[in-house]
N, C-alpha and C positions, 0 to 999 in steps of 0.2 A: 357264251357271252359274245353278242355280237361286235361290240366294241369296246374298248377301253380307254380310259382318258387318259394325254401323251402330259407329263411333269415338265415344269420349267426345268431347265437344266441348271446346275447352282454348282461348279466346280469351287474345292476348298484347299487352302495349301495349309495341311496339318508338317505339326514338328513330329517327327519320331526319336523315343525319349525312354531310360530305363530307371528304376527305380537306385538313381543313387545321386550323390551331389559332384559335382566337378568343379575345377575352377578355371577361370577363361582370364588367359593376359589380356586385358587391352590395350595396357601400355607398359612396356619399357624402352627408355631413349635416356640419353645425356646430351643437356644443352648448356651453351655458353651463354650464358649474358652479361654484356658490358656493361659497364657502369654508367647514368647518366649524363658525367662532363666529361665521356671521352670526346677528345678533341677528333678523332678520327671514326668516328659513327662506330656501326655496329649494332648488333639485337640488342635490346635492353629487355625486352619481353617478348612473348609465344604464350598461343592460347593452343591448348592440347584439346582434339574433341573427347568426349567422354559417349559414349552408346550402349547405353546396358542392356545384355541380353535379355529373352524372354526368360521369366519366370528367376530372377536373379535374388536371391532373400535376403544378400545380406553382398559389400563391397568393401574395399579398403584400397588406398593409396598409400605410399610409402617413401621417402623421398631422403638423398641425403646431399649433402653440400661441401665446395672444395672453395677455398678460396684461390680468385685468381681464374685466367682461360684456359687450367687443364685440367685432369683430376675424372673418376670416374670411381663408383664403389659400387659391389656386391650387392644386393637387397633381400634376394632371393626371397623376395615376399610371398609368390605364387608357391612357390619349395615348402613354404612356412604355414602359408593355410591349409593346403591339401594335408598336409600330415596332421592338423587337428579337423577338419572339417569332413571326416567320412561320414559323421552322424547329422549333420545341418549344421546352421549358425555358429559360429563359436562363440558369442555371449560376451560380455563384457571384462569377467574373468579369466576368461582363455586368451583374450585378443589381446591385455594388456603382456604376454608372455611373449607376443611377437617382436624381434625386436629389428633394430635399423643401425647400421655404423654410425658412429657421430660425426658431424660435420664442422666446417672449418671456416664457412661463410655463411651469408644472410640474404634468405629469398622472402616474398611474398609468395605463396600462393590459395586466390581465390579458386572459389569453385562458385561458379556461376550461370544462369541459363541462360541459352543462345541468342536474344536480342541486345545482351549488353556486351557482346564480344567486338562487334564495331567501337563500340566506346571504348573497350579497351585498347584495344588495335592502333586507337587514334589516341591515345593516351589521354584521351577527356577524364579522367578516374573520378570527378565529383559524380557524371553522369552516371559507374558502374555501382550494380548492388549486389552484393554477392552475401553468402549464405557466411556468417560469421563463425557459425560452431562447426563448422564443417572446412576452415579454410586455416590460413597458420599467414602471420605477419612475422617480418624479420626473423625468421626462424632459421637456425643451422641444418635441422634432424626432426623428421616426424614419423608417425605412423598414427593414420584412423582408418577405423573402423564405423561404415555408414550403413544406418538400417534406415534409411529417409532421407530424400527419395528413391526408389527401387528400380522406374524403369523412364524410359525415360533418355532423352539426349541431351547433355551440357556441357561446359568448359572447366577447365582446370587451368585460369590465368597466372604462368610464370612470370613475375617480377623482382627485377634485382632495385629494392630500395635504396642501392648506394647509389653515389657521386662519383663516388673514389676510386672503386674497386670494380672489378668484374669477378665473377661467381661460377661456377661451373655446379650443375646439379642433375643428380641420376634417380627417376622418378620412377615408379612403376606401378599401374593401378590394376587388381584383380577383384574378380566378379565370383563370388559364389553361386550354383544357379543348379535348382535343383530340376533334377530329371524326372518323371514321371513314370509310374507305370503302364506298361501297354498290354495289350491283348492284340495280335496280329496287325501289331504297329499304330492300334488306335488308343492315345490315352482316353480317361473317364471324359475329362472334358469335352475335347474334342467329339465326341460319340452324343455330349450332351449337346455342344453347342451344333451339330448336324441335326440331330431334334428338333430342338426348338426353330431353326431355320428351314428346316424342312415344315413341321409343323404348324409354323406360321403360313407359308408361303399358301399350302394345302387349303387352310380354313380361309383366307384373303379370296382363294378360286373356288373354293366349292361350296363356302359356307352356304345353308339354305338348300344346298344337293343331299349333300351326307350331312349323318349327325355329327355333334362335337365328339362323341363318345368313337366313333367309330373311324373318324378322322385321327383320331389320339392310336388308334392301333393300329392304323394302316402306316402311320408315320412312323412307331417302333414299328412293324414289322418289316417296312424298306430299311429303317437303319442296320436294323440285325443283320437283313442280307447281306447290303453292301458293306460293312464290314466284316463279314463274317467269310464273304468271298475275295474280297478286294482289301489290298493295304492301300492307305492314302499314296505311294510313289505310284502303283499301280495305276491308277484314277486318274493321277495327273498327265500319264503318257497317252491319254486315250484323246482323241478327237470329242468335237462337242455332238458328231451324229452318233459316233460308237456311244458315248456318253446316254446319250439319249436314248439306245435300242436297248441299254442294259437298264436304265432306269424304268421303261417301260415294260418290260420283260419280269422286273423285279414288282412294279405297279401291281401287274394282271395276276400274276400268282400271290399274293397277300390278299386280293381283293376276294379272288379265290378260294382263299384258304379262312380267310374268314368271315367267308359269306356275306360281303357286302357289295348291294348292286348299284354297278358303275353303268348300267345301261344307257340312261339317260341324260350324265355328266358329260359338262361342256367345260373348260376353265374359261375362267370370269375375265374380261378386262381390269387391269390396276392404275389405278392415276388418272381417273377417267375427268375429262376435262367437262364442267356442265354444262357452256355456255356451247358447247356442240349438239347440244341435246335441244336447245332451243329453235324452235321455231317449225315449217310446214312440211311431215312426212309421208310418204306414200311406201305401202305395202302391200301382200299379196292379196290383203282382203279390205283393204281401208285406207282411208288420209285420214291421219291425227296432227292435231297442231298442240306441240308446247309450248305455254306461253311461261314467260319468265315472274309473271306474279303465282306461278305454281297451278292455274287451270292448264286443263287439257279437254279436248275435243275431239268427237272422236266420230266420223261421217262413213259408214260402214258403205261397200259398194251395191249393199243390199237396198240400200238408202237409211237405215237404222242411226240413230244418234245419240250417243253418250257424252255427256257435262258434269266433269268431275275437277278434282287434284289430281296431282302428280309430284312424285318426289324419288328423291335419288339419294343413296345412302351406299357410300361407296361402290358396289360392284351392282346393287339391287336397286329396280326401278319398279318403282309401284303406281297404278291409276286405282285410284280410289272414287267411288260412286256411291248412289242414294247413301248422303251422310256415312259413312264406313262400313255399311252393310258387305258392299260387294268392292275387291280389293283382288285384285290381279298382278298377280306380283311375277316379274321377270329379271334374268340374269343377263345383263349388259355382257355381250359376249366380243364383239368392237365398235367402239364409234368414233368416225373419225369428222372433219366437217361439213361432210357432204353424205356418207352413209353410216348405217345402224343396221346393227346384227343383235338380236335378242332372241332368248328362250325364255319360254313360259315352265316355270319350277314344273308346276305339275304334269307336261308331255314332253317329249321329245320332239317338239315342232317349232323352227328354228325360224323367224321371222328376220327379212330383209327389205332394210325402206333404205328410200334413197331423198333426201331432201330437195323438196322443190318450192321453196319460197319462205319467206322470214312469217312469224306468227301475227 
C-alpha cells in the first residue's frame, strides 16, 4: 500500500469506573442564620451549590435544626446510604428507614435551579421558583430522597422564615452514583460513544471513497485496537503528533487486515463554505466558472467547452452535463476564498485551481 489516509485526531476524556455503586458527599456544613429583625445584621440566608456527579441514580439531602446561633448534630446520612445502597437505589421503602435527629428550629429550604439564586440572594422571593416536592418550608428536621432530576447543577436555598429567632442548621447532601464496568479501563459506553464518533467523523471524509459497510469495520476495528492497547489515562498523556502516528499506524493495519483499498483516499473538507466555490477558476487543464444560479462552464485549454449544473452537497461536488447523462463527481478536498483542491472519486488525480475573477 502505497499510502494511507492520516485520521482527524479526536482526544476523549473517559471516566474510569468499576461495577459497584458509591456515595459522594457533596455537602456537609453547619450554618447560622439570623433572624429577619435582628437589629444588628447578619445571614438570614445561603444558597448551597448542588453538582451531581456523572451517572448519579438516585440523591438525598438530609438536614436538622437548633434553635438559636449554636447547635450542631450528627446526620451521618452518607454512613446511612452506603450501608443500604450496595445493590442501586434504595426505593422508597428503604429510604423512608433513614433517619435524621430532630430539630428545635424552623428553616426554609428551597432546592432551585441556578438562574433564580440572584433573586434569592437579593431577597426578591416573589421572583424565586423553586421545585416544591423537593424543598421543605418551616421545617425543624428532614430527610429526601430524589430520583428527579439526576444530573445536573442547582441550589439548595437556606432560609430562616423567622423575625425573631436565629436558627442554626447541619445539612448534608449525598449522591448515589453508580460505576460501571470496564474492560482495560473502558466502560460499554464509552467504547460506544468512540464509535459512533469515530464513525461519524470517517463517513463525513470518506463517504463516496469507501463503502458504508466497510467504513462500519474499519471504525470497530480501530476501536478494538485502541482500546485493547491503550487505557483512556494512557491517551490522554500522549501529545496530538504521538496521537496521530498511533492512530494512523492503528488506520493502515485494519485497512490491511480487512482488505480494504485506501489507495486513493483523500479526507474530505467539513464545513465547507459555498459562496467560496462561486465564481472564475483555473486549473491544470481548464477555467471553469461557478455561477451562483448553479451553471457551470467549463473552457478546456484544449479549447473544448462544457455547459452544464453544478452542485455541492456537503463534502461532494458534482458537474452534471447533457441533461444527467454525464456527472463527474469530486471530493472537496480544501477550499478556501481564493483556492480549490479537488479529487475526481474515480482516480487519484488531485486538481488545484486558484480563482481569478467573480463568475
Amino acid at each position: 500500500m502505497k499510502k494511507i489516509f492520516i485520521l482527524s485526531i479526536i482526544i476523549y476524556s473517559f471516566s474510569l469506573t468499576a461495577q459497584t455503586y458509591k456515595t459522594v458527599k457533596l455537602i456537609e456544613t453547619t450554618k447560622v442564620l439570623h433572624s429577619g429583625g435582628n437589629l444588628f445584621g447578619g445571614v438570614t440566608r445561603v444558597a448551597l451549590p448542588i453538582n451531581l456527579p456523572r451517572n448519579t441514580v438516585e440523591w438525598y439531602y438530609s438536614f436538622s435544626t437548633t434553635a438559636g446561633s449554636s447547635g450542631s448534630a450528627n446526620l451521618n446520612l452518607a454512613i446511612q446510604v452506603a450501608a443500604y445502597a450496595s445493590t442501586g437505589p434504595l426505593g422508597s421503602t428503604i429510604a423512608k428507614g433513614l433517619k435524621v435527629p430532630p430539630g428545635t428550629g424552623e428553616v426554609d429550604v428551597w432546592f432551585m435551579n441556578p438562574q433564580y439564586k440572584s433573586y434569592f440572594d437579593s431577597k426578591i422571593d416573589n421572583q424565586v421558583q423553586y421545585y416544591s416536592d423537593l424543598s421543605e418550608i418551616s421545617t425543624t428536621q428532614s430527610i429526601k430522597t430524589i430520583t428527579n432530576p439526576l444530573q445536573g447543577s442547582f441550589y439548595l436555598g437556606l432560609r430562616n422564615p423567622s423575625v425573631y429567632e436565629a436558627v442554626s442548621i447541619t445539612i448534608e447532601v449525598v449522591a448515589l452514583v453508580k460505576e460501571e464496568e470496564t474492560i482495560n479501563g473502558w466502560t460499554s459506553i464509552d467504547k460506544q460513544d468512540g464509535y459512533n464518533t469515530f464513525n461519524k467523523l470517517l463517513k463525513n471524509s470518506y463517504s463516496g471513497q469507501i463503502s458504508e459497510t466497510d467504513i462500519d469495520n474499519l471504525t470497530g476495528c480501530l476501536m478494538t485496537k485502541i482500546t485493547t492497547n491503550y487505557t483512556p489515562q494512557q491517551l490522554r498523556a500522549y501529545a496530538e503528533y504521538e496521537l496521530k502516528d498511533i492512530l494512523t499506524k492503528f488506520a493502515k493495519k485494519c485497512a490491511e487486515e480487512l482488505n480494504i483499498n485506501t489507495e486513493n483516499v483523500v479526507a474530505a473538507q467539513q464545513n465547507i463554505n459555498k459562496d467560496y466555490l462561486i465564481g472564475k477558476w483555473k486549473d491544470q487543464n481548464s477555467t471553469f466558472t461557478l455561477n451562483k444560479n448553479g451553471l457551470v462552464t467549463i473552457v478546456f485549454d484544449s479549447g473544448n467547452i462544457l455547459i452544464g449544473n453544478w452542485k455541492i452537497v456537503e463534502n461532494k461536488l458534482d458537474f452534471i452535463f447533457n441533461f444527467g447523462n454525464t456527472i463527474y463527481n469530486y471530493i472537496v478536498i480544501e477550499v478556501k476564498e481564493k483556492t480549490l483542491k479537488f479529487k475526481d472519486i474515480k482516480d487519484s488525480t488531485i486538481w488545484t485551481a486558484n480563482k481569478i475573477g467573480d463568475y
